[in-house]
One Martini backbone bead per residue (centre of mass of N, CA, C, O) as a GRO file, in nm:
protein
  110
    1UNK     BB    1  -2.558   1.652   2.939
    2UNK     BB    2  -2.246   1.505   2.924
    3UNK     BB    3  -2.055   1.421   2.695
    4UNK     BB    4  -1.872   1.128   2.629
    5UNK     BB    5  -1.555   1.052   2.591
    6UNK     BB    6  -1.454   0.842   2.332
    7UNK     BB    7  -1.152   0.871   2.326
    8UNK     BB    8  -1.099   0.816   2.575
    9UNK     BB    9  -1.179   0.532   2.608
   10UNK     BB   10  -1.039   0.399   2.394
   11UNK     BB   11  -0.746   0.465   2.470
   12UNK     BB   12  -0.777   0.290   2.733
   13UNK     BB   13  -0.850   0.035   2.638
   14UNK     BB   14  -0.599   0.013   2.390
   15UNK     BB   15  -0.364   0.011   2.656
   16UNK     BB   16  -0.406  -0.284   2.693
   17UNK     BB   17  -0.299  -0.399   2.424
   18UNK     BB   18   0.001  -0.306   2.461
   19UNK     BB   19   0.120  -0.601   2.471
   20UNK     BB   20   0.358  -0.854   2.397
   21UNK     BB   21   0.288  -1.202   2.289
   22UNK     BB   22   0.527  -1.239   2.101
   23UNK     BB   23   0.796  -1.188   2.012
   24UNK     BB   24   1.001  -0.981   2.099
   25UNK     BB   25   1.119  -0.861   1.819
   26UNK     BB   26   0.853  -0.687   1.832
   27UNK     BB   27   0.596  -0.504   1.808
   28UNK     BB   28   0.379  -0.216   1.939
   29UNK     BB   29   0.122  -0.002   1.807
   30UNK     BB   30  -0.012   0.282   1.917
   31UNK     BB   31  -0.250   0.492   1.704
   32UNK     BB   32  -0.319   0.844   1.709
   33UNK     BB   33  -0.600   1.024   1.569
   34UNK     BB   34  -0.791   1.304   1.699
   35UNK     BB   35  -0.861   1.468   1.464
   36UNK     BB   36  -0.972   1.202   1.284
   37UNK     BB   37  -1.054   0.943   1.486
   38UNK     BB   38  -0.808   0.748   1.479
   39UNK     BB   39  -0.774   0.402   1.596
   40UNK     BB   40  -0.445   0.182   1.642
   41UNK     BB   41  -0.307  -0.170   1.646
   42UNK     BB   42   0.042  -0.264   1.593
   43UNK     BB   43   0.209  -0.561   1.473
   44UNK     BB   44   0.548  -0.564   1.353
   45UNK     BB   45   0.829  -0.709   1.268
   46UNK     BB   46   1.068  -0.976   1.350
   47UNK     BB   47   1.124  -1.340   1.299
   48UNK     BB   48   1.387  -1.459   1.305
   49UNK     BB   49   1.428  -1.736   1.309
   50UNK     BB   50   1.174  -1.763   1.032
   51UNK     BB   51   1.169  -1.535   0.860
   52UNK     BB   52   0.944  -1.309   0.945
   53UNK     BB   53   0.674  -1.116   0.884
   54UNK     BB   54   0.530  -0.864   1.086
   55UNK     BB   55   0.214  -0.711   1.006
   56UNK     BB   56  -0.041  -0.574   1.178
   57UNK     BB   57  -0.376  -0.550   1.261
   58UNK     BB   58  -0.582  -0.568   1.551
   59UNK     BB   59  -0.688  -0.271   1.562
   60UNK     BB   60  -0.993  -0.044   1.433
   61UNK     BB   61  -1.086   0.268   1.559
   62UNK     BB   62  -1.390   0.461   1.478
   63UNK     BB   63  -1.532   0.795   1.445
   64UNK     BB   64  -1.846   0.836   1.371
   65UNK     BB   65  -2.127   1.062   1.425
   66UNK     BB   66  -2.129   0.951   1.750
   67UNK     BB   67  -1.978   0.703   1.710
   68UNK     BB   68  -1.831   0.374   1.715
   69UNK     BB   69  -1.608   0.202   1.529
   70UNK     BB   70  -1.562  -0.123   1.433
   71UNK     BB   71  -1.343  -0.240   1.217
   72UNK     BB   72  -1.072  -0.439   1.402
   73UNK     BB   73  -1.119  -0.741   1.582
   74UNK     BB   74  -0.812  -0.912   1.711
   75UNK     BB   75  -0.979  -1.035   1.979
   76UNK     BB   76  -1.131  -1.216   2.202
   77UNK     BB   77  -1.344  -1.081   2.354
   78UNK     BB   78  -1.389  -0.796   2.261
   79UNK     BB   79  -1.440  -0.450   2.233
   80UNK     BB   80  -1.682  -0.415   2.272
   81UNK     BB   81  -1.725  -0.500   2.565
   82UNK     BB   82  -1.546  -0.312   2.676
   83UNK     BB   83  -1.700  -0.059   2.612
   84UNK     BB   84  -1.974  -0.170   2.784
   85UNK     BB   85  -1.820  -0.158   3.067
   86UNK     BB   86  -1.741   0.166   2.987
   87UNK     BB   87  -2.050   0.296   2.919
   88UNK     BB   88  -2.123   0.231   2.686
   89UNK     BB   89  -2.360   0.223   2.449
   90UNK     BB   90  -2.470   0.025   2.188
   91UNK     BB   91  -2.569   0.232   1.984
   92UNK     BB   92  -2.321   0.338   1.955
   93UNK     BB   93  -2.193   0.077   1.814
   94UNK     BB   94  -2.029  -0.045   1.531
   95UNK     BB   95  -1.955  -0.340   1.319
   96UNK     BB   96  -1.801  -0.235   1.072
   97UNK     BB   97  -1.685  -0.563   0.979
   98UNK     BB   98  -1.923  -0.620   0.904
   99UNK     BB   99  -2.240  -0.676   0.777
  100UNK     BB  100  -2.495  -0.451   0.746
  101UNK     BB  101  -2.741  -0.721   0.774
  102UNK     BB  102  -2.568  -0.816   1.060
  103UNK     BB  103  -2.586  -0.627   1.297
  104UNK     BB  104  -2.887  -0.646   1.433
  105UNK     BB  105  -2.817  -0.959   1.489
  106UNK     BB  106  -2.634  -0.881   1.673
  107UNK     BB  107  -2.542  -0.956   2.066
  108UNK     BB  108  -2.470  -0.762   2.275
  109UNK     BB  109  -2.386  -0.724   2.552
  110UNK     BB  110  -2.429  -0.578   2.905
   0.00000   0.00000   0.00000
């Protein structure tokens, strides 16, 4: 049986996710590191109006083991779910953002 290509999933979910829903003034910035396993949605610049500085981590999911880790999802839907949707398996998912106690006990949709 084929491997899923978990980096290719990843990346499909997180372009998703790189519309910029704040002030113009800001960006969104979709980080790849193919080598290393780590994906992030970064959010910032600044809000002239209010002097306000953006720097934000919106999302960020690792490859551990053969696993998918969401590290930070702020997100509504949920990483997790959308990953679920594109045929990852719920047992690849880890909620690294979670604590380790708390994970059995969530469940995931599918």
């Amino acid at each position: 049986m084929e491997r899923v290509d978990y980096g290719k999933i990843i990346e499909e979910t997180l372009a998703n996710h790189t519309g910029n829903d704040l002030e113009e003034e800001t960006e969104v910035q979709l980080i790849i590191d193919r080598e290393g396993n780590h994906y992030q949605i970064l959010h910032l610049g600044w809000i002239e109006e209010e002097q306000i500085r953006v720097y934000a981590c919106i999302i960020h999911i690792d490859i551990k083991d053969g696993k998918i880790w969401i590290q930070r999802d702020g997100t509504e839907i949920g990483v997790a779910n959308e990953l679920l949707k594109m045929g990852v398996p719920k047992q690849d998912i880890v909620l690294g953002f979670q604590a380790p106690y708390k994970r059995d006990l969530i469940q995931l949709a599918e």
